[in-house]
C-alpha positions as CSV (number, residue, x, y, z in Angstrom):
1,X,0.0,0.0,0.0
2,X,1.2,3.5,-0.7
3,X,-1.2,5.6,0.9
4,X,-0.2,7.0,4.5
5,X,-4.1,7.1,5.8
6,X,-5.2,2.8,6.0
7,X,-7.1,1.5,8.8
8,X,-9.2,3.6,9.7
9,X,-6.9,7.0,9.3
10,X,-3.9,5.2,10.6
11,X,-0.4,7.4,10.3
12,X,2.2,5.4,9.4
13,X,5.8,5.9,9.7
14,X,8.7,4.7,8.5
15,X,12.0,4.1,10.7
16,X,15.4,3.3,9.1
17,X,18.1,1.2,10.9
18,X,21.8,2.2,9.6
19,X,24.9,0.7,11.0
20,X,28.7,0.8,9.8
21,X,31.1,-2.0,10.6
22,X,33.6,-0.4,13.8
23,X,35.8,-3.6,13.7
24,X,34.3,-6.4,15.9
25,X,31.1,-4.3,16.7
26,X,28.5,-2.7,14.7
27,X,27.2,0.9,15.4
28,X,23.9,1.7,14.8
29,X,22.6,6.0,13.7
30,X,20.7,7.7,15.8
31,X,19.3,11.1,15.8
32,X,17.9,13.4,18.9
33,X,15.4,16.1,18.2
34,X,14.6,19.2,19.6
35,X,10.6,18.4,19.6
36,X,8.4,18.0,22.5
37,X,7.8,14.2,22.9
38,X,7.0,14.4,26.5
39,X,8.7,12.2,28.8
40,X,11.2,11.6,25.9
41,X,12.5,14.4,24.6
42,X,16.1,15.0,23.9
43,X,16.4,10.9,23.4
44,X,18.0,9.5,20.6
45,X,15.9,7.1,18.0
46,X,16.9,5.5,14.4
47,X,16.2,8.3,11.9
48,X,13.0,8.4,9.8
49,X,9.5,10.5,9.6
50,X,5.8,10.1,8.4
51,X,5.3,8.9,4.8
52,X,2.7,11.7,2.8
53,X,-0.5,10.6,1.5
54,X,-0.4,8.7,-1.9
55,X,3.8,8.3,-1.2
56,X,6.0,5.1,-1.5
57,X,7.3,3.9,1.7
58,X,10.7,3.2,0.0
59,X,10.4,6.9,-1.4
60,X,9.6,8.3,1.8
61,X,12.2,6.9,4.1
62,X,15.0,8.1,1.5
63,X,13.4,11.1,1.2
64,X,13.5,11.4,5.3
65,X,16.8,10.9,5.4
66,X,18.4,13.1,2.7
67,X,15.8,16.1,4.2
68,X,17.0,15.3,8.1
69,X,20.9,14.0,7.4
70,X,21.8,15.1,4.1
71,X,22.4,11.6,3.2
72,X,21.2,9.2,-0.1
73,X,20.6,5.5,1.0
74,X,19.7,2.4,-0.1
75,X,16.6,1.3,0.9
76,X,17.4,-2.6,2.3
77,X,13.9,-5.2,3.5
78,X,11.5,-4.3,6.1
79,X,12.5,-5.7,9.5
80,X,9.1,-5.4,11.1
81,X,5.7,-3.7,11.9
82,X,4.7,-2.5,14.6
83,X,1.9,-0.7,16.3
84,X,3.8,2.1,17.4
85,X,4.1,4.9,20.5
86,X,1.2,6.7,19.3
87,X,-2.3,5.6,19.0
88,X,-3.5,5.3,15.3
89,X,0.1,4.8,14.2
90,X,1.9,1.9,12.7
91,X,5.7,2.3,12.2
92,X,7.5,0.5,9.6
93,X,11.2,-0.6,10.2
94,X,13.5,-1.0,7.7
95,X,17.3,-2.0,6.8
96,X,19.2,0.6,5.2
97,X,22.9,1.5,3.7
98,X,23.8,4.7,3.5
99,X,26.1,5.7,0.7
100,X,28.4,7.8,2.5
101,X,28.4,8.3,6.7
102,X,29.5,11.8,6.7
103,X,26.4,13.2,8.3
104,X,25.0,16.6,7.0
105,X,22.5,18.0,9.5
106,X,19.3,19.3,6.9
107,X,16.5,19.6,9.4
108,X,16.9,22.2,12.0
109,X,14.7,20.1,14.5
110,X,17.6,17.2,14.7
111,X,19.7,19.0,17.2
112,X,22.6,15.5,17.5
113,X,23.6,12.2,15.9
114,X,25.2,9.3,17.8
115,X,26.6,6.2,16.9
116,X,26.1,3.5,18.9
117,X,26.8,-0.5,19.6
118,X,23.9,-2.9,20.6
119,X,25.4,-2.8,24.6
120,X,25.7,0.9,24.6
121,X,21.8,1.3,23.3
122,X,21.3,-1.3,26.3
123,X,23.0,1.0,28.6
124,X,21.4,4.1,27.9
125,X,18.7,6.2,29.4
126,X,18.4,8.3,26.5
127,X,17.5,6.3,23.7
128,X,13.9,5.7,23.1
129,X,12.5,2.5,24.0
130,X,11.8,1.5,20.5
131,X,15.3,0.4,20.3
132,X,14.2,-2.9,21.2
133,X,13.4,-3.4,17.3
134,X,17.3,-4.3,17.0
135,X,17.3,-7.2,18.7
136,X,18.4,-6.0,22.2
C-alpha cells in the first residue's frame, strides 16, 4: 500500500536502521530532536519520519533521510511492523545503507547524531525505547 491514511486513518511511519562495521562491533545511527515528545525528549531514535499521502514507503524513508541527514541511502527489507508509540500509528522498520556516513545536518529540529553499539543502546537512558526493534 502507498497511501499514509489505512485502517481507519492510521499514520504510518517509517524508521530506518543504519549501522557501519567499527571492527568487531556494529554501530547503529541515531538522531535526537529538539521536539516535545513528553517524557522523551532530547532521546535519541533511528532516523525516519511520516510517509505523505499517496507516497511510497521506500520513497519516503529516502526522502526522510536526505531532508534530516543530508544523506542518499539504499533502501534494504523491512524488519518489522509494529503498532507504534502513538495511537493510530503503525511504524514501519527497515534495513538501510547509507552511501556515504558523513552526516550533513538538513533539518533544523535534529539538534545531534550518535553512533552507537547494541550494549551501549542497552545502557542508555536516552535512547527511546523502541530500540528494542534491534534485537536488544
Amino acid at each position: 500500500m502507498n497511501s499514509n491514511k489505512e485502517k481507519g486513518d492510521t499514520d504510518r511511519v517509517i524508521v530506518g536502521i543504519v549501522s557501519r562495521d567499527r571492527g568487531e562491533k556494529l554501530e547503529y545511527l541515531l538522531v535526537s530532536s529538539m521536539k516535545d515528545y513528553g517524557e522523551f525528549t532530547g532521546f535519541y531514535y533511528p532516523p525516519g519520519g511520516h510517509v505523505k499521502e499517496g507516497e511510497d514507503i521506500r520513497i519516503a524513508l529516502a526522502r526522510e533521510f536526505k531532508e534530516e541527514l543530508g544523506i542518499d541511502v539504499e533502501v534494504g527489507r523491512e524488519i518489522a511492523e509494529t503498532g507504534g508509540d502513538v495511537k493510530k500509528q503503525i511504524t514501519h522498520w527497515w534495513s538501510c545503507t547509507a552511501s556515504s556516513f558523513d552526516l550533513n545536518i538538513q533539518d533544523e529540529a535534529i539538534v545531534g547524531t550518535k553512533w552507537m553499539t547494541k550494549e551501549e543502546i542497552v545502557k542508555s537512558d536516552k535512547v527511546w525505547p523502541a530500540y528494542l526493534i534491534l534485537g536488544v
